[in-house]
C-alpha angles and dihedrals in degrees: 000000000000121000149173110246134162114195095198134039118253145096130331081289093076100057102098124194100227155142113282136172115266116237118245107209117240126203113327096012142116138211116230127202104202135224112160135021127193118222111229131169097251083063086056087047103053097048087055089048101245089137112039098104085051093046110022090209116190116231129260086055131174114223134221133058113198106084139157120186130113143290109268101180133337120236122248117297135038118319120247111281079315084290096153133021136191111284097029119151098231136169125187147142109252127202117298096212093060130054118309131220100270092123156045097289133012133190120226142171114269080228092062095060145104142170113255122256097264087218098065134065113234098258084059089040096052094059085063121083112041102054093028087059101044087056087050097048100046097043107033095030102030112026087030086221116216137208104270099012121133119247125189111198119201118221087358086186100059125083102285098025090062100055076039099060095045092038080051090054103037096060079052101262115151097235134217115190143182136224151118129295092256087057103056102098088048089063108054086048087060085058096252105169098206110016117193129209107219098198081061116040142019108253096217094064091056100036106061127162088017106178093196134018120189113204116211098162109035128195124075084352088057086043090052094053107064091078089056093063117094112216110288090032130133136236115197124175126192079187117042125016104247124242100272078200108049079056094054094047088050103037097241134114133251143183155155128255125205109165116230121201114269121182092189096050088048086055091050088038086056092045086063098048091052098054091055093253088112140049133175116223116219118211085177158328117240125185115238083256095061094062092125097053085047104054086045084058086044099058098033075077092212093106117121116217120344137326106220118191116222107228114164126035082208097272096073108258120117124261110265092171098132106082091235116099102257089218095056096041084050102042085216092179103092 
């Protein structure tokens, strides 16, 4: 099959368009076809190496882990309770210490899958799950969210702030969110009840008595928060851990997020979608062959909603749509 691989960590230089083995699924796993996989920062992060004494990865290594395509073939055995079958529309998050979805075919745990939203194409589907289920995971596992409760979101137009924000809404949270000024009317379409420009206001003199902030961008904007929070709150980063004792000092709760993949909170995830309660936001569509731009998108920050790289036109082989050759743009010859 052809990938995306780097064999050394570094910058967008090292990502090469090549030949690479194609998986074969074991026990309880599933070969995927892809069609579509979603950027995210950890992709960023783990090129550059930021990751590599939390997920020990073997070079060479194959990126991304947000993907939607179609089972290819199930591994030996019986499947599990019949849950997926050959020719299946799926989306998942595989597991980040083996091999991404940067490529023609992927193999994932039969218990990291879902099926797809049916109500979504594969490019739209394939900006779901990771993010989605970051913003699940944080607010309904970790911060336990509750009808009423007031929820501040950092950054409510990026990949995760924005499933946040509707997720927010939709277990019934009045919502403050952040974001530029070029995002404000994104944010009130996603339902935010108080959107703040940060360009031109300090978040933490319009969000008071916040019962939960979700931190999405870390830093100065995590240290800020602490004074929203009302006693009791909660303080949760995809980004930083949080002071466990500046919450203790304050009486209030932190913690660290880090998604894991879920096949049964995707499905849930998809039934929400379906029923109109959920919407994915695009920032752009890539070809496979534009990896490199993507990932620099990817790490400006200033990206609303989700890049999704285009992998498969439907037959397997991989989108070729730029005029430029795939293999020279990308120097794939290491």
């Amino acid at each position: 099959m052809k990938a995306i691989r780097i064999h050394n960590y570094g910058g967008p230089e090292v990502l090469h368009y090549e030949d690479a083995p194609r998986p074969e699924p074991q026990a309880g796993e599933v070969l995927v076809r892809i069609h579509a996989a979603g950027v995210n920062p950890i992709d960023w992060k783990v090129r550059e190496g930021h990751m590599k004494d939390f997920w020990p990865h073997k070079f060479p290594l194959i990126l991304g882990w947000d993907l939607s395509g179609v089972v290819e073939e199930l591994g030996p055995g019986p499947a599990a309770a019949g849950r997926f079958k050959i020719g299946d529309e799926v989306y998942s998050i595989p597991d980040p210490t083996r091999n991404g979805a940067y490529a023609d075919y992927i193999v994932v745990r039969e218990s990291e899958l879902a099926l797809k939203p049916t109500s979504l194409h594969h490019i739209r589907a394939a900006a779901v799950p990771l993010a989605a289920l970051t913003a699940w995971q944080s607010l309904f596992d970790t911060a336990q969210l509750q009808p009423g409760q007031r929820v501040l979101i950092h950054a409510g137009s990026g990949g995760v702030g924005h499933f946040a924000v509707q997720l927010a809404k939709w277990k019934g949270a009045y919502v403050f969110a952040t974001a530029s000024t070029k995002n404000q009317d994104l944010l009130r379409e996603l339902g935010v009840d108080k959107a703040i420009d940060y360009t031109q206001q300090r978040f933490e003199d319009v969000a008071r008595n916040i019962d939960i902030v979700l931190d999405t961008i870390g830093g100065d904007t995590q240290e800020r928060s602490w004074q929203v929070l009302k006693k009791g709150g909660a303080l949760l980063s995809v980004v930083q851990p949080p002071s466990a004792e500046k919450a203790k000092e304050l009486g209030v709760r932190a913690a660290f997020v880090a998604s894991h993949p879920n096949g049964a909170q995707l499905a849930e995830i998809a039934k929400l979608i379906d029923s109109g309660e959920l919407k994915p936001v695009i920032d752009r569509i890539l070809p496979l062959s534009e990896v490199r731009r993507a990932h620099e998108l990817s790490q400006s920050g200033h990206t609303h909603g989700k890049i999704v790289l285009r992998v498969s036109n439907g037959d397997g082989t991989l989108e070729r749509k730029q005029s430029r050759d795939a293999d020279n743009y990308l120097g794939a010859s290491s």
